[in-house]
PQR file with spaces between the fields and no chain letter, atoms N, CA, C, O and H, PARSE charges and radii, in Angstrom:
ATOM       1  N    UNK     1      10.305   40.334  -12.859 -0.4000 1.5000
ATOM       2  CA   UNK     1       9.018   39.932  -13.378 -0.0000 2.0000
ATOM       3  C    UNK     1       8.475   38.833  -12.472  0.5500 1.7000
ATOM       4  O    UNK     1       9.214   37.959  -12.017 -0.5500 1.4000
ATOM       5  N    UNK     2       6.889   38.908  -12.166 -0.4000 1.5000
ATOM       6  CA   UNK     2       6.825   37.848  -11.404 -0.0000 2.0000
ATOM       7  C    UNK     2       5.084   37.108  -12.083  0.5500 1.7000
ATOM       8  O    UNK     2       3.954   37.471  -12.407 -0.5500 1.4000
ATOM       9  H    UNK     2       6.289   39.617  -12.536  0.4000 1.0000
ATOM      10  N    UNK     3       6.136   35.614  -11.939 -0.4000 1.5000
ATOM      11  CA   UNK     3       5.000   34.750  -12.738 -0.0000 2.0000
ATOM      12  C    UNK     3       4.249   34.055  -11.826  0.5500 1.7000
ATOM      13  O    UNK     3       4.583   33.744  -10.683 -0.5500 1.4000
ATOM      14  H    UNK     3       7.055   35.319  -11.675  0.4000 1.0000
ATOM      15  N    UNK     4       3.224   33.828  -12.387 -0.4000 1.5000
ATOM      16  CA   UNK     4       2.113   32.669  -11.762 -0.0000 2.0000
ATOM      17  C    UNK     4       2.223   31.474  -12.198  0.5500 1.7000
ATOM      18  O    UNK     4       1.952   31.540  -13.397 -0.5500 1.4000
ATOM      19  H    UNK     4       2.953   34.081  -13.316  0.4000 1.0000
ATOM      20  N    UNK     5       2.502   30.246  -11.874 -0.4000 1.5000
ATOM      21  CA   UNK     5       2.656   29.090  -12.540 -0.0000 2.0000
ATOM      22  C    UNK     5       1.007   28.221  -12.372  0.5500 1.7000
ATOM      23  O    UNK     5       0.717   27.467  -11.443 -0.5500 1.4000
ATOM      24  H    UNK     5       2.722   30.192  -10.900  0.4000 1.0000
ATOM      25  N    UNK     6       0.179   28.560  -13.449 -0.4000 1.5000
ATOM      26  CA   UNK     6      -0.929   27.641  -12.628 -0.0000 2.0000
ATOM      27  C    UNK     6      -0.798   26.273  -12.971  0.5500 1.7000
ATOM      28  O    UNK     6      -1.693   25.537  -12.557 -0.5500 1.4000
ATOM      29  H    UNK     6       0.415   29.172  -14.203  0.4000 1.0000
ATOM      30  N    UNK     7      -0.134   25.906  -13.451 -0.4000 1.5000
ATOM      31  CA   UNK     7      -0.570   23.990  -13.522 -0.0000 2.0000
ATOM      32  C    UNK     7       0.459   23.419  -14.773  0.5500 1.7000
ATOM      33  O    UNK     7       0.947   24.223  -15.567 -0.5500 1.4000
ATOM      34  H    UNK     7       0.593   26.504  -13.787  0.4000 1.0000
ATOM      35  N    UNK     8       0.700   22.139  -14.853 -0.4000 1.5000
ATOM      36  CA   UNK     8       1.258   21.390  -15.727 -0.0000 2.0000
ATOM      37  C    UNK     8       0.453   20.534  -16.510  0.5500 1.7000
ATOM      38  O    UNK     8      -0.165   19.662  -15.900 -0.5500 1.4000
ATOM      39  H    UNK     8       0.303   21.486  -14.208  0.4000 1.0000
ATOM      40  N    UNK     9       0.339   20.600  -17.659 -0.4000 1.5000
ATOM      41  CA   UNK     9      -0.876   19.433  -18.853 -0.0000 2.0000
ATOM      42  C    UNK     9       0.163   18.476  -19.026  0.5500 1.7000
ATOM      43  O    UNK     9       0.015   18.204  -20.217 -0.5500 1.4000
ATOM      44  H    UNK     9       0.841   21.308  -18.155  0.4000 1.0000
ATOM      45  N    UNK    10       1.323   17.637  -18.538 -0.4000 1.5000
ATOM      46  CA   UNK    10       2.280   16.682  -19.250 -0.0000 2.0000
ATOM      47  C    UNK    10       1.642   15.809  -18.827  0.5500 1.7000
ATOM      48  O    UNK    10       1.275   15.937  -17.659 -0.5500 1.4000
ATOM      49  H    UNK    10       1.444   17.858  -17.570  0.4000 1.0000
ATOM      50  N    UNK    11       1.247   14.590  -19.556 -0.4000 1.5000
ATOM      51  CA   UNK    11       1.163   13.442  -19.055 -0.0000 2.0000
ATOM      52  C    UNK    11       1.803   12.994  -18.481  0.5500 1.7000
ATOM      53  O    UNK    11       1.226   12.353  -17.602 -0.5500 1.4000
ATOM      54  H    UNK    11       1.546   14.485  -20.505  0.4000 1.0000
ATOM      55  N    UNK    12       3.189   12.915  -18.428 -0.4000 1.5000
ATOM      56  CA   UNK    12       4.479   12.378  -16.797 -0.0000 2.0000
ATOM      57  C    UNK    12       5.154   13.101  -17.102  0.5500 1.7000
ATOM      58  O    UNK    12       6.029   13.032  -17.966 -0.5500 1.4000
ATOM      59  H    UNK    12       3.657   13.436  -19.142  0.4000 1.0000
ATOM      60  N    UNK    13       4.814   14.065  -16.329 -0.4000 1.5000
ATOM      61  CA   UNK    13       5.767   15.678  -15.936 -0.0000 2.0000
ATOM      62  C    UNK    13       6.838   14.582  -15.225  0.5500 1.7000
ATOM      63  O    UNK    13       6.744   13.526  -14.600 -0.5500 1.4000
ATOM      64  H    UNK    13       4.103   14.120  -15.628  0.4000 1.0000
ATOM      65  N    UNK    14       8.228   15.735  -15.842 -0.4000 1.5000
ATOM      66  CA   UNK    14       9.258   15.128  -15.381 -0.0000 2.0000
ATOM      67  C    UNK    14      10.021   16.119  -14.424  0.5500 1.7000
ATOM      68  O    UNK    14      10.935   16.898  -14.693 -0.5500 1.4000
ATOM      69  H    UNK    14       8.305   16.593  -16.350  0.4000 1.0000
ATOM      70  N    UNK    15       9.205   15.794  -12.893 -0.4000 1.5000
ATOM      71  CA   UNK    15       9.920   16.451  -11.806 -0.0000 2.0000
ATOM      72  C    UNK    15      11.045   17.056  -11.419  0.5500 1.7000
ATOM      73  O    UNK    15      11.222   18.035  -10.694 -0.5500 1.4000
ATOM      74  H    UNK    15       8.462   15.161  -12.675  0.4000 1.0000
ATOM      75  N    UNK    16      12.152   16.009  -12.271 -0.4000 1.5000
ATOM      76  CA   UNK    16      13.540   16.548  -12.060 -0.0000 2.0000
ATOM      77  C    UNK    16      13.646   18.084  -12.953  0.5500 1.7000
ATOM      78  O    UNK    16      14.113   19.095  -12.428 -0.5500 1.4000
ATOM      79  H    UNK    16      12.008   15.214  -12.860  0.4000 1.0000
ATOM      80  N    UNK    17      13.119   18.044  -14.405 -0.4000 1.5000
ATOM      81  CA   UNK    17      13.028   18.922  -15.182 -0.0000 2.0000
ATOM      82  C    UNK    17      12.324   19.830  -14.343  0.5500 1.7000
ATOM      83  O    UNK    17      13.061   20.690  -13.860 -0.5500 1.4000
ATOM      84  H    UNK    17      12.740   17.223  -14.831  0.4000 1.0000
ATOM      85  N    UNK    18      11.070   19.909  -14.006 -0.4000 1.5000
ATOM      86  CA   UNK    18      10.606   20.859  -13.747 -0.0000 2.0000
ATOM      87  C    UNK    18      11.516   21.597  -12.513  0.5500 1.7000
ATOM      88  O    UNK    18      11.794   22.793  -12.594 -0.5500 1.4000
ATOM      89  H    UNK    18      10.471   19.210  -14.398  0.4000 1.0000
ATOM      90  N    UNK    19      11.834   20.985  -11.668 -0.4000 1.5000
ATOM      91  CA   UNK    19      12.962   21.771  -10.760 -0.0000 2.0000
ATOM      92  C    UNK    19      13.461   22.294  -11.117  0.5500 1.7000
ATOM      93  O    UNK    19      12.965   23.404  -11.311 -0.5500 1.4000
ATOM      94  H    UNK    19      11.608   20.013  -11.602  0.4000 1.0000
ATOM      95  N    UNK    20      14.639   22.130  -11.487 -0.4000 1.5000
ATOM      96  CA   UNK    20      15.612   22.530  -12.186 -0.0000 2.0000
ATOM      97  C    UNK    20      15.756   23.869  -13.052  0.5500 1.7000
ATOM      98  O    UNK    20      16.685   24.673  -13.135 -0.5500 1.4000
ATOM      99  H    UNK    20      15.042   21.228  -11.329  0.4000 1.0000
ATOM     100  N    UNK    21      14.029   23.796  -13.899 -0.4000 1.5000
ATOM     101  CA   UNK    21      13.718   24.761  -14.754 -0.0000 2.0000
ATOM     102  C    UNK    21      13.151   26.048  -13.747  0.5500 1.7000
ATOM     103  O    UNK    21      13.118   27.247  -14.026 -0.5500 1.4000
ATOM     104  H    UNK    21      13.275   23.143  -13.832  0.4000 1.0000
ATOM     105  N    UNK    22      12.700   25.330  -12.424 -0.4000 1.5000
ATOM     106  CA   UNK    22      12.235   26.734  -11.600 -0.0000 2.0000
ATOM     107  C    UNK    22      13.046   27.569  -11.130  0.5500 1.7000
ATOM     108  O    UNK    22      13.055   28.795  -11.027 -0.5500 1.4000
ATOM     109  H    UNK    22      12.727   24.356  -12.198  0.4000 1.0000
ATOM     110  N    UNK    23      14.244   26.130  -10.651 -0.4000 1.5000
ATOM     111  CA   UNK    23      15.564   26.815  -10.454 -0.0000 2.0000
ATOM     112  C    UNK    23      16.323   27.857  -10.839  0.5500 1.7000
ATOM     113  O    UNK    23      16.771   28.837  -10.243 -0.5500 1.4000
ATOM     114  H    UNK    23      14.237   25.133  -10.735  0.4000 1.0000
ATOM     115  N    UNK    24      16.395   27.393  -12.146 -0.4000 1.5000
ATOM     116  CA   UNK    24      17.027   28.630  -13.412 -0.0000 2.0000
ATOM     117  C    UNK    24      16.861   29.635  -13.760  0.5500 1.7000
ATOM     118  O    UNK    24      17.646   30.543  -14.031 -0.5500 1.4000
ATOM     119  H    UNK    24      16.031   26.597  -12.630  0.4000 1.0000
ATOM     120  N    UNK    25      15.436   29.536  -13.792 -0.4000 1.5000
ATOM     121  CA   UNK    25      14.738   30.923  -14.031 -0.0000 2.0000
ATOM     122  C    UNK    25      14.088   31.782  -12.922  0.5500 1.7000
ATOM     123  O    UNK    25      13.355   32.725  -13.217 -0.5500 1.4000
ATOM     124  H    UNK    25      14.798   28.798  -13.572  0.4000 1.0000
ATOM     125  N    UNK    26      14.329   31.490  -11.810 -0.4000 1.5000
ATOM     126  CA   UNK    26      14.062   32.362  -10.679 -0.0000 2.0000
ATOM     127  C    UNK    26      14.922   33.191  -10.265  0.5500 1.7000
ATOM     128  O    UNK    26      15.840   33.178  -11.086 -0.5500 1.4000
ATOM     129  H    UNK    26      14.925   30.724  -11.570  0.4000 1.0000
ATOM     130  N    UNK    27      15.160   33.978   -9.367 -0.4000 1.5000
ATOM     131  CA   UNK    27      16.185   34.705   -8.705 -0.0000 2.0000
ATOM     132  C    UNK    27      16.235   34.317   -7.428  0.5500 1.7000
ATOM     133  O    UNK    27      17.333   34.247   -6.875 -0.5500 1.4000
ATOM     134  H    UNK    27      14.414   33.989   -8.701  0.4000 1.0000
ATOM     135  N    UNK    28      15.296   34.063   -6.880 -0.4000 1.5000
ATOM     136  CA   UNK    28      16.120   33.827   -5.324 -0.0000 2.0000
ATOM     137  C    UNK    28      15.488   32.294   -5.048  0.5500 1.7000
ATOM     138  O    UNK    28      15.212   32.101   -3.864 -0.5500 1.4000
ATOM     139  H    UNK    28      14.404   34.120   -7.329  0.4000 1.0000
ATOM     140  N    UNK    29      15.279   31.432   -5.750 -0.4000 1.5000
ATOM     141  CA   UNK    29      14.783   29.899   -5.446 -0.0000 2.0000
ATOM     142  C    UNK    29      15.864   29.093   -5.459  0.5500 1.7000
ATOM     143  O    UNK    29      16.192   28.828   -6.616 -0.5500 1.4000
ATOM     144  H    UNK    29      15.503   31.589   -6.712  0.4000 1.0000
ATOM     145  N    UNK    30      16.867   28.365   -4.260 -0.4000 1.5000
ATOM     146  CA   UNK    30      17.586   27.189   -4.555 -0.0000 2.0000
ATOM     147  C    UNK    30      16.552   25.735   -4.712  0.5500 1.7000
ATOM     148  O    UNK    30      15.336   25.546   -4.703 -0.5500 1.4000
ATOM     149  H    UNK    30      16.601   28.580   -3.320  0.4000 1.0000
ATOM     150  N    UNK    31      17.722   24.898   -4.851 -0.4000 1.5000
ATOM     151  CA   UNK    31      17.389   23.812   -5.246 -0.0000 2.0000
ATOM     152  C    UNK    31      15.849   22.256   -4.440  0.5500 1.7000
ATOM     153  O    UNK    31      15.022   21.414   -4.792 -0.5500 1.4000
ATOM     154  H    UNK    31      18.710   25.051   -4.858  0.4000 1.0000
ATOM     155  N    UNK    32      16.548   22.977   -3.139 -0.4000 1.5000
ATOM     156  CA   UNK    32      15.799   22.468   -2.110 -0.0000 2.0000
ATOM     157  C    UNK    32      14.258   22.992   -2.314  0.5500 1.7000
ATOM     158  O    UNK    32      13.278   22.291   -2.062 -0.5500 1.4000
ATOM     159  H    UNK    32      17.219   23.661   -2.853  0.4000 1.0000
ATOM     160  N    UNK    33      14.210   24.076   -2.714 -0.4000 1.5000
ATOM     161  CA   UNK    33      12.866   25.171   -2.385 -0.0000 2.0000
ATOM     162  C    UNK    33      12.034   24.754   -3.758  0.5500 1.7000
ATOM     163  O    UNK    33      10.812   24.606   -3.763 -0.5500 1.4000
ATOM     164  H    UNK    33      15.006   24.646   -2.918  0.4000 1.0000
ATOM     165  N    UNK    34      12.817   24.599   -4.831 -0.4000 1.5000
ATOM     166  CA   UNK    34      12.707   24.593   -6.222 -0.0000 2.0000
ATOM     167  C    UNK    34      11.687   22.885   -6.268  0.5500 1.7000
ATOM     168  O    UNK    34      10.581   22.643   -6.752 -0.5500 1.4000
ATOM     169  H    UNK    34      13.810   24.719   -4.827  0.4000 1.0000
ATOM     170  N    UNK    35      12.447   22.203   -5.707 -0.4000 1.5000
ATOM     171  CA   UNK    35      11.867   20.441   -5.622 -0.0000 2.0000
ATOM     172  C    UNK    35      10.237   20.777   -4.716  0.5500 1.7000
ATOM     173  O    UNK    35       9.152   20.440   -5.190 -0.5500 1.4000
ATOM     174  H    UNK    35      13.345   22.399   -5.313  0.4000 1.0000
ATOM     175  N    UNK    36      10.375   21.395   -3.551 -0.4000 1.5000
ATOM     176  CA   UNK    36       8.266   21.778   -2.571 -0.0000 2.0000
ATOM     177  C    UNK    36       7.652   22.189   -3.721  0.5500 1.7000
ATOM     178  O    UNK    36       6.672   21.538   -4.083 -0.5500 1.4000
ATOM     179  H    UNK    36      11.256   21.669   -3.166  0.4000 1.0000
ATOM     180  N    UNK    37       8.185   23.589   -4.702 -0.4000 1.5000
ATOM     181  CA   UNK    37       7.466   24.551   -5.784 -0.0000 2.0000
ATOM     182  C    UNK    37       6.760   23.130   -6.753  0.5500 1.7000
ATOM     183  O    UNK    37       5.552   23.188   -6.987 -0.5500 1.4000
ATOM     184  H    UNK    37       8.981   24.118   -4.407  0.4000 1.0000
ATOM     185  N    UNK    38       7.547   21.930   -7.266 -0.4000 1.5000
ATOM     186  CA   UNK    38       7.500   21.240   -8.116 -0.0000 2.0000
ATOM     187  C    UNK    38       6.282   20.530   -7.055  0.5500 1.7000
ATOM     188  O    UNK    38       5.163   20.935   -7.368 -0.5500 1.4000
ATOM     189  H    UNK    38       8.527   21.883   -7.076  0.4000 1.0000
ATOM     190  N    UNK    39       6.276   19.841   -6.215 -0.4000 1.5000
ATOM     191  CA   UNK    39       5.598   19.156   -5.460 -0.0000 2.0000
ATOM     192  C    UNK    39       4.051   20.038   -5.373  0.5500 1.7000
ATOM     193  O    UNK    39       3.047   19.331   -5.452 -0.5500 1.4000
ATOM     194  H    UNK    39       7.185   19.511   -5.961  0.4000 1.0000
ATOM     195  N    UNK    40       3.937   20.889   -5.285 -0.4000 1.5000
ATOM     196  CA   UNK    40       3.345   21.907   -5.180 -0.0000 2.0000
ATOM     197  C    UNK    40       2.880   21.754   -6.523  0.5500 1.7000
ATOM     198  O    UNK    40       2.023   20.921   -6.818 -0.5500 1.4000
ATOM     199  H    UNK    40       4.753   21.464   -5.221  0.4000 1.0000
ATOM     200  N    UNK    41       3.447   22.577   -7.400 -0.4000 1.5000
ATOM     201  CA   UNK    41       2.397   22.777   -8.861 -0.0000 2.0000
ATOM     202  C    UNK    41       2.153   21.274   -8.959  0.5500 1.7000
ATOM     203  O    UNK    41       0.931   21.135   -8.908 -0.5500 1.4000
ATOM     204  H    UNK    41       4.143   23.254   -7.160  0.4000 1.0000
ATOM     205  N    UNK    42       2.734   20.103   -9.074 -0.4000 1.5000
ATOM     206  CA   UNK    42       2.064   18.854   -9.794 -0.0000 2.0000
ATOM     207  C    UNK    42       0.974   18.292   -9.135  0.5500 1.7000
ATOM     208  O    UNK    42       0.419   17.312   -9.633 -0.5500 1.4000
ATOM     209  H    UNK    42       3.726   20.216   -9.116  0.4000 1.0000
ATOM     210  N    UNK    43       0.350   19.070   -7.436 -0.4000 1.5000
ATOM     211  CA   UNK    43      -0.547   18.834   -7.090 -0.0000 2.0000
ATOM     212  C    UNK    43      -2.010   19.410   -7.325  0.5500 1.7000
ATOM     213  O    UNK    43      -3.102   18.900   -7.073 -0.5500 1.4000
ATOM     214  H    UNK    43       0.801   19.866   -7.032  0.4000 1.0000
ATOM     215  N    UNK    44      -1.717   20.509   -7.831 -0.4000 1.5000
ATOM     216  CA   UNK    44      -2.746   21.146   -8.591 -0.0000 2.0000
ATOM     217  C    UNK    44      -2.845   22.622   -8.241  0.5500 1.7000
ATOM     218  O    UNK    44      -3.624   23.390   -8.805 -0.5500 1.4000
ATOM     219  H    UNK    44      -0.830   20.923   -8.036  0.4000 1.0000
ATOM     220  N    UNK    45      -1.804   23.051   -7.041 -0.4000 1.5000
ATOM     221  CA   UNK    45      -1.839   24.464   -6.741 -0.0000 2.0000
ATOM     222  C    UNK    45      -1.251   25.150   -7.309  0.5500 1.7000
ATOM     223  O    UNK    45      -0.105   24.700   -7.345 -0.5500 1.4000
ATOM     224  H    UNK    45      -1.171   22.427   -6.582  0.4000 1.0000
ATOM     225  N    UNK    46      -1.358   26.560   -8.126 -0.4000 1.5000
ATOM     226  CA   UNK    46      -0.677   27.202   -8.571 -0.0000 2.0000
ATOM     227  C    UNK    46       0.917   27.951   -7.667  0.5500 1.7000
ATOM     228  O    UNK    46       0.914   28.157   -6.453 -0.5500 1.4000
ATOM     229  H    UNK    46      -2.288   26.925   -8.097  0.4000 1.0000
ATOM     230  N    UNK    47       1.746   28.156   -8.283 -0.4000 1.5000
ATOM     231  CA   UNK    47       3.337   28.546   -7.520 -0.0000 2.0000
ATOM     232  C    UNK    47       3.465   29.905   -7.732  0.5500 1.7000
ATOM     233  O    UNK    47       2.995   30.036   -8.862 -0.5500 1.4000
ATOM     234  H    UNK    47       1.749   27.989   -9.269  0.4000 1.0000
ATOM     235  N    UNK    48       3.832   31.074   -7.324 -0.4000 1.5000
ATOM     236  CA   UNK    48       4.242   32.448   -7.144 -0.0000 2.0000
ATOM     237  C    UNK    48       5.825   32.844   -7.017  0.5500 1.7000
ATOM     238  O    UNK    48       6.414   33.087   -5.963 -0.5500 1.4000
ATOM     239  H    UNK    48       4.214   30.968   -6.406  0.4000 1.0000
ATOM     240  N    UNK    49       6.492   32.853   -8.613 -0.4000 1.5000
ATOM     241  CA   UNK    49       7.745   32.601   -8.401 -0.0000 2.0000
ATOM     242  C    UNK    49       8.304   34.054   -9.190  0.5500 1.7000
ATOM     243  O    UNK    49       7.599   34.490  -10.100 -0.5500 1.4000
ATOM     244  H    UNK    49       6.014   32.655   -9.469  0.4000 1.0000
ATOM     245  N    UNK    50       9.433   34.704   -8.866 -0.4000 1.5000
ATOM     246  CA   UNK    50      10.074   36.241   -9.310 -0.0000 2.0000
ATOM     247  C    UNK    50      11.175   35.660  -10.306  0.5500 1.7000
ATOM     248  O    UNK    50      12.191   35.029  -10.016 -0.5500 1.4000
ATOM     249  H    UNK    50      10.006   34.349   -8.127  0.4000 1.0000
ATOM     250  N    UNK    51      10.891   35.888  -11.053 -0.4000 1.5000
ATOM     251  CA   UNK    51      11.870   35.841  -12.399 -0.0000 2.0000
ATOM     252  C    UNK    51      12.943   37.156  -13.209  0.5500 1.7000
ATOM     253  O    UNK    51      12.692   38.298  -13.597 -0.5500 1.4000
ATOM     254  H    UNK    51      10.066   36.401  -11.289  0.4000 1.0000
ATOM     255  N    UNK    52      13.956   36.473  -13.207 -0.4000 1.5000
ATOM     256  CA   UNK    52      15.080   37.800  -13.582 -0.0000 2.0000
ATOM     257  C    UNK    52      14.480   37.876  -15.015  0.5500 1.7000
ATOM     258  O    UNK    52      14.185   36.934  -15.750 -0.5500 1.4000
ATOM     259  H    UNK    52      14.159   35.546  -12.892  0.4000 1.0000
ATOM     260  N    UNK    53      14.323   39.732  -15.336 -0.4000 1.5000
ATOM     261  CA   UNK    53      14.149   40.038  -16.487 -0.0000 2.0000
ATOM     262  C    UNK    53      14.939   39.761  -17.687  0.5500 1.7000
ATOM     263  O    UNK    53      14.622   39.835  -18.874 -0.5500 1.4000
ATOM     264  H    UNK    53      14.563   40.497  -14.739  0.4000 1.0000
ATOM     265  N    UNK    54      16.245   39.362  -17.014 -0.4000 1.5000
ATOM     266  CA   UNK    54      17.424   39.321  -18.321 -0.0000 2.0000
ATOM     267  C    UNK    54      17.379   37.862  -19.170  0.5500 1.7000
ATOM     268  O    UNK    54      18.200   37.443  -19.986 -0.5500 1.4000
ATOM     269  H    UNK    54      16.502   39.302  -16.050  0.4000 1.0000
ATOM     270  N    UNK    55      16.176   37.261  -18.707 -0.4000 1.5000
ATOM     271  CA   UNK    55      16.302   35.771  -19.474 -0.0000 2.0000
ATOM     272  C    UNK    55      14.876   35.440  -19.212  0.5500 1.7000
ATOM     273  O    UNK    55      14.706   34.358  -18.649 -0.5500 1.4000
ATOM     274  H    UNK    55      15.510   37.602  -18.044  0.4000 1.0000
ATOM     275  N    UNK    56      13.862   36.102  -19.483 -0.4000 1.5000
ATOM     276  CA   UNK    56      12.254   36.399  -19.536 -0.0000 2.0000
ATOM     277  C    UNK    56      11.891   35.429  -20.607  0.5500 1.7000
ATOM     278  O    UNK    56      11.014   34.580  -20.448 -0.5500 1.4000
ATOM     279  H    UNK    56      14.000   36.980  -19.941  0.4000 1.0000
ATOM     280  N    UNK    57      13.016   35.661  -22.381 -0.4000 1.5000
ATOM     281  CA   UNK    57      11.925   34.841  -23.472 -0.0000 2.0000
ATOM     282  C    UNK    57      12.739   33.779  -23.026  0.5500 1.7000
ATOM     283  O    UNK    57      11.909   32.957  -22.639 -0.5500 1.4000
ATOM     284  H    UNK    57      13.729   36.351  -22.509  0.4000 1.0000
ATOM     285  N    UNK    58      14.130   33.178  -22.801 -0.4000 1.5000
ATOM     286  CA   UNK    58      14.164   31.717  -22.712 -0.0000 2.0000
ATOM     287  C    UNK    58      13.709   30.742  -21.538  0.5500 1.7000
ATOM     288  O    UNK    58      13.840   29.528  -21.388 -0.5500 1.4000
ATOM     289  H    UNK    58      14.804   33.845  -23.115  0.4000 1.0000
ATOM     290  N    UNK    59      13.083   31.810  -20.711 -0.4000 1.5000
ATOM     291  CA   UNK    59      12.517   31.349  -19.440 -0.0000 2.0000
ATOM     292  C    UNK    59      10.993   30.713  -19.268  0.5500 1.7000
ATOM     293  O    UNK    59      10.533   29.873  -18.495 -0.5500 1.4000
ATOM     294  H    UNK    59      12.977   32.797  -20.833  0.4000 1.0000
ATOM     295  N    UNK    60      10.520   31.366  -20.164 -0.4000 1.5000
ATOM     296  CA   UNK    60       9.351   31.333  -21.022 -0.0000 2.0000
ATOM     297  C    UNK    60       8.939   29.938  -21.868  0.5500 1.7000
ATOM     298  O    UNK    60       8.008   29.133  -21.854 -0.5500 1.4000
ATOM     299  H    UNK    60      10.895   32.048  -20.792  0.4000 1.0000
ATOM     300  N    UNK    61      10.082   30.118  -22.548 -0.4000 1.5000
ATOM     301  CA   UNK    61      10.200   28.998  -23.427 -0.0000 2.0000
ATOM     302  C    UNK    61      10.161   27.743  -22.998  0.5500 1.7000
ATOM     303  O    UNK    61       9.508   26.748  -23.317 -0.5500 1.4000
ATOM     304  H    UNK    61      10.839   30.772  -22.560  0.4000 1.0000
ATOM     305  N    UNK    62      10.850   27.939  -22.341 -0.4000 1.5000
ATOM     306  CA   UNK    62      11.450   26.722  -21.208 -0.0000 2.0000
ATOM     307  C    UNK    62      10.527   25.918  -20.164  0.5500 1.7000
ATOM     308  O    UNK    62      10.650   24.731  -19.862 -0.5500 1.4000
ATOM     309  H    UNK    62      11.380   28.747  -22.083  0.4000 1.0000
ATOM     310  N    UNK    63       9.505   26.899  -19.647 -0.4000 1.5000
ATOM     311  CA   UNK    63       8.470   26.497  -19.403 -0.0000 2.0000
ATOM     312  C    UNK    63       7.322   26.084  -20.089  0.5500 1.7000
ATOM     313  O    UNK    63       6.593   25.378  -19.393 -0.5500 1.4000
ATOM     314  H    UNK    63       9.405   27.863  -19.893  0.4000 1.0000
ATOM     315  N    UNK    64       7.008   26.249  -20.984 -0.4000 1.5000
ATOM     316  CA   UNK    64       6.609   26.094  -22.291 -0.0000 2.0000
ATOM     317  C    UNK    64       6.891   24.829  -22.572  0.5500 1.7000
ATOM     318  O    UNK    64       5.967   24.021  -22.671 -0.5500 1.4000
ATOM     319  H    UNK    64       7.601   26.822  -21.550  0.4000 1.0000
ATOM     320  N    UNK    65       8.057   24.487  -22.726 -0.4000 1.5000
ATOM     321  CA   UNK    65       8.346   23.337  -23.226 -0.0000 2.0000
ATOM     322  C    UNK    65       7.923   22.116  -22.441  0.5500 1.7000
ATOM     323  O    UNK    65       7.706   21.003  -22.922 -0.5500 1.4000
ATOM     324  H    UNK    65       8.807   25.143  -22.645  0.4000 1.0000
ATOM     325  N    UNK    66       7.840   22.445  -21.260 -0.4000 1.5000
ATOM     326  CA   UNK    66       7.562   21.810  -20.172 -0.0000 2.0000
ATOM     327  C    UNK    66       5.954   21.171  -19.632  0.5500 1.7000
ATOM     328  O    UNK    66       5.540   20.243  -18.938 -0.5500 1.4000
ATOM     329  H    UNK    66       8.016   23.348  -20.870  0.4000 1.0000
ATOM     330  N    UNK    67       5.498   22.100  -20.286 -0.4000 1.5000
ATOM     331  CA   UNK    67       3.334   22.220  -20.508 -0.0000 2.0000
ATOM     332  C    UNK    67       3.318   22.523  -19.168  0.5500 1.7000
ATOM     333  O    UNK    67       2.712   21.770  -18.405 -0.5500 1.4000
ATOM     334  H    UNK    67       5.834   22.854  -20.851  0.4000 1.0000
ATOM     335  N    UNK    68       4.191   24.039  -18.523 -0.4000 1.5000
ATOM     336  CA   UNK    68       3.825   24.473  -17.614 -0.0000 2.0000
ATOM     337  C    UNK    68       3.049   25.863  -17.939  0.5500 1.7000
ATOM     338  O    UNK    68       3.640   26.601  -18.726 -0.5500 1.4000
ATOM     339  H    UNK    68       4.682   24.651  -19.143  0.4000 1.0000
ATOM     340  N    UNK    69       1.406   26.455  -17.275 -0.4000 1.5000
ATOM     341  CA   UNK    69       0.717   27.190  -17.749 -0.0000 2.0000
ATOM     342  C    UNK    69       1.164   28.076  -16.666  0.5500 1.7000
ATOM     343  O    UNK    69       1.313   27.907  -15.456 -0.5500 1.4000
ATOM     344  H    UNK    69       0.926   25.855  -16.636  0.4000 1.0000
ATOM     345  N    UNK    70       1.331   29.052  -17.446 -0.4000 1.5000
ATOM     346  CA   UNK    70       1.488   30.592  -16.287 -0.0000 2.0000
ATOM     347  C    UNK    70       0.840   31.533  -16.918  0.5500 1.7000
ATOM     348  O    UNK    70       0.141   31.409  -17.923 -0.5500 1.4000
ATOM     349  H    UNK    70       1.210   29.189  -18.429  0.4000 1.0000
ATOM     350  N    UNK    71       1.114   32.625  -16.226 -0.4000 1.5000
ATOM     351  CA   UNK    71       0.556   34.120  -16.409 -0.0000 2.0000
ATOM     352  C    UNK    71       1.579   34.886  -15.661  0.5500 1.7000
ATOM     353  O    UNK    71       2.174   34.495  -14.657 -0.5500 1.4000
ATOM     354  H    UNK    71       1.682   32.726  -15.409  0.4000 1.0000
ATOM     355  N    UNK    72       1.710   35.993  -16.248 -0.4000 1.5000
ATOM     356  CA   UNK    72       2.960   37.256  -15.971 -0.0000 2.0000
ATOM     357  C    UNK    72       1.749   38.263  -15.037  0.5500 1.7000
ATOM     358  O    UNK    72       0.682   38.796  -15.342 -0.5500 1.4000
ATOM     359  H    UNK    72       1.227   36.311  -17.064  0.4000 1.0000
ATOM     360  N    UNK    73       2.320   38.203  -14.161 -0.4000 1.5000
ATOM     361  CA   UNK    73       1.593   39.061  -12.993 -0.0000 2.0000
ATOM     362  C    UNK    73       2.056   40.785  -12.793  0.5500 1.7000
ATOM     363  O    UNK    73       1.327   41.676  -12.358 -0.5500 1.4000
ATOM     364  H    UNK    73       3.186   37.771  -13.913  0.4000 1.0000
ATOM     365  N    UNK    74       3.452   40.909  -13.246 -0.4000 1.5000
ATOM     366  CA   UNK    74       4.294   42.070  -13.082 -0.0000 2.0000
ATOM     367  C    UNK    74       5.583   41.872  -13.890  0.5500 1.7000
ATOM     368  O    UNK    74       6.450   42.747  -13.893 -0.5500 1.4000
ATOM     369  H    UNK    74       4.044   40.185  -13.599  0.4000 1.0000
C-alpha cells in the first residue's frame, strides 16, 4: 500500500516519534532515511512512503495518533 503523508497539525511534533513511526510502518525505509522523511514532512512537504499491507490498521493508527494527515494512494 502506498501512502501520502501530507503534513503534521501537532503543536511540537515529536521528531523522534515521528521517525520511528515511519520506520515501522514502511517496508524498505531505515532509520537514517526515516529521520530526512521527518525533516521533510515537518517542513511542509508532503512524503511518498510504501507500507506493508500486513499492519495497514495499526499503521494507520499510529499515524493518527501522531496528527500525521495522509491519503492511501494504492
Amino acid at each position: 500500500m502506498k501512502l501520502n503523508l501530507l503534513s503534521c497539525d501537532a503543536q511540537k511534533p515529536d521528531r523522534r516519534a515521528i521517525a520511528k513511526c515511519i520506520e515501522a510502518v514502511s517496508s524498505n525505509i531505515d532509520a537514517s532515511l526515516s529521520n530526512e522523511l521527518t525533516d521533510i514532512l515537518l517542513e511542509g512537504d508532503p512524503v511518498d512512503i510504501l507500507m506493508e499491507d500486513k499492519n495497514s490498521g495499526s499503521a494507520l493508527r499510529a499515524l493518527r495518533k501522531l496528527s500525521i494527515d495522509y491519503e492511501i494512494i494504492e
